[in-house]
N, C-alpha and C positions, 0 to 999 in steps of 0.2 A: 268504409272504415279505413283509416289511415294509420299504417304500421309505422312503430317508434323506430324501426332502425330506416325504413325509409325517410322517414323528416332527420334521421342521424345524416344518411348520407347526401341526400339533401342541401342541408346546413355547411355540412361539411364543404359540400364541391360551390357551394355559396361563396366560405370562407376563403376556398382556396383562390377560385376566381378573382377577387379581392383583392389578395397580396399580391395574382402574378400582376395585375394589373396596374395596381400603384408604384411595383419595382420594376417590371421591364415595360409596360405598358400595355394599355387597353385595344389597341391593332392584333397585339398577341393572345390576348384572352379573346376576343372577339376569333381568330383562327383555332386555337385549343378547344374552344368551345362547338366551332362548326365541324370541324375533324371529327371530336371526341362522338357530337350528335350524329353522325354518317356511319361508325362504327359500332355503337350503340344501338343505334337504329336498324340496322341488319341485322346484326348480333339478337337485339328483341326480336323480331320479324321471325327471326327463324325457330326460334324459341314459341312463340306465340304459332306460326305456322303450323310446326311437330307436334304440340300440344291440341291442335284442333284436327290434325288427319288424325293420331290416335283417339279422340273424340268420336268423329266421324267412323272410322275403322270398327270401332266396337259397335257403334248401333246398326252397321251394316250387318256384322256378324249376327246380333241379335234381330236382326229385320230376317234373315233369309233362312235362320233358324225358327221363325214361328211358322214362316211362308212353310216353312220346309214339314214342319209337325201340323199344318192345317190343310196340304194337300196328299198327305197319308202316303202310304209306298206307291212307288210307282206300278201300272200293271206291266208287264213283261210275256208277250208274247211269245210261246215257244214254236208257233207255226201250223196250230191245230186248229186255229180259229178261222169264221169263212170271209172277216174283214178283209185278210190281206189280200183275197179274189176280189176285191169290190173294185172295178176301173179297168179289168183287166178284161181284154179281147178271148173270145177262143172257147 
């Protein structure tokens, strides 16, 4: 689905294109336009990047919070038990 203020700006940077092109010339729009897209293009990138690590971020949270609630508390050892002899000489 295509939002109306996108085909706004769209249009718009169409139109502008347009006029710089017929008053200073098309070498000009041709550079304004590869700049503009170099700028843009990281400018999205990083926008799209942040948007996907915070993605990511949260399902990790909830990945290691079921992990965490399906492997129940840990046991804890106070020292009375006769595993920690098991390997040892003597």
């Amino acid at each position: 689905m295509v939002d109306k203020r996108k085909v706004a700006v769209i249009a718009l940077g169409v139109v502008v294109a347009v006029i710089v092109g017929v008053v200073v010339g098309w070498e000009w729009v041709a550079g304004v336009l590869l700049g503009s897209g170099t700028g843009l293009g990281a400018w999205l990138g990083v926008r799209w990047g942040n948007k996907r690590a915070k993605e990511i971020e949260q399902y990790r949270e909830q990945w290691l919070n079921r992990r965490a609630k399906r492997s129940g508390p840990l046991h804890v050892s106070d020292g009375d038990s006769e595993s920690e002899d098991v390997g040892r000489l003597g």
